[in-house]
C-alpha positions as semicolon CSV with decimal commas, in nm:
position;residue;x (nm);y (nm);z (nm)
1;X;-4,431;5,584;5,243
2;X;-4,628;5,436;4,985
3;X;-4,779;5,630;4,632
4;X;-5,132;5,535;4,775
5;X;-5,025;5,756;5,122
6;X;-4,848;6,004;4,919
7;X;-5,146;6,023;4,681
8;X;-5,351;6,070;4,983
9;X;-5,143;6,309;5,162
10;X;-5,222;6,488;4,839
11;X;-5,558;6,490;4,857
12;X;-5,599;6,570;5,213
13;X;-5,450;6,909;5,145
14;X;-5,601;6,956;4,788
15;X;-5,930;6,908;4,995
16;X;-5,760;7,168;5,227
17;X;-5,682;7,401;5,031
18;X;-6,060;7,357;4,792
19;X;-6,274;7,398;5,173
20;X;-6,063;7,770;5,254
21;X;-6,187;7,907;4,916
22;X;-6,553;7,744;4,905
23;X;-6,797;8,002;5,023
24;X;-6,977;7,745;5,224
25;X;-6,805;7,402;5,414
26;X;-7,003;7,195;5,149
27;X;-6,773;7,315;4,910
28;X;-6,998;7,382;4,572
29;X;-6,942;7,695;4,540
30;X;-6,637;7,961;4,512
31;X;-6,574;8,261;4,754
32;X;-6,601;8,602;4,521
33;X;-6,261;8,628;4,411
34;X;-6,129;8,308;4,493
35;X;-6,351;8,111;4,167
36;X;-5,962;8,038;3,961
37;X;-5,818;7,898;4,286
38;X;-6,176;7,675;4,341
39;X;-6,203;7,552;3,988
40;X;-5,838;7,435;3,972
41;X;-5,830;7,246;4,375
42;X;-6,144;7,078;4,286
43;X;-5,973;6,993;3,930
44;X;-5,657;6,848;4,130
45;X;-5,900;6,690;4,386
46;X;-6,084;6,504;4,099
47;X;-5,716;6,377;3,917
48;X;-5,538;6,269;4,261
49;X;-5,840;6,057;4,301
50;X;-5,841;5,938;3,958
51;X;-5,453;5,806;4,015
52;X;-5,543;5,685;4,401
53;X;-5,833;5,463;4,192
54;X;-5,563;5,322;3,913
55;X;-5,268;5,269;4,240
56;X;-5,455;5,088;4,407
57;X;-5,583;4,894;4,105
58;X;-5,245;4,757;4,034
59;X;-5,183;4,715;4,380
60;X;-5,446;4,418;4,375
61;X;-5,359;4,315;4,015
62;X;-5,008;4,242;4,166
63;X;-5,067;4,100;4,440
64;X;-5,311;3,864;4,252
65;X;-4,977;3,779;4,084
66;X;-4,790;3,734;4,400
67;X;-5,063;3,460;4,547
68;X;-5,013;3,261;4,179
């Protein structure tokens, strides 16, 4: 397993986890009660893609320095 599938695996169930406490499957908004539990998946939804992004930037940058 790689950190890009980890990361992934991640965000698959941060995604999860943010659609059971949306009140609606578009996922803006928070069920009553459940707005603490929203705000912080969709927080951890926004950083795991934020490190998936930088992964698989150095991914490329070193396998531009593998091809050299």
């Amino acid at each position: 397993m790689t950190r890009i599938e980890l990361l992934e695996e991640m965000q698959e169930m941060t995604h999860h986890n943010l659609l059971c406490y949306s009140s609606d499957y578009l996922m803006n908004s928070a069920k009553d009660g459940y707005e603490n539990e929203w705000n912080r998946e969709k927080e951890k939804a926004k950083l795991i893609e934020e490190m998936i992004t930088e992964e698989k930037k150095k991914e490329k940058n070193r396998n531009k320095h593998r091809e050299r």
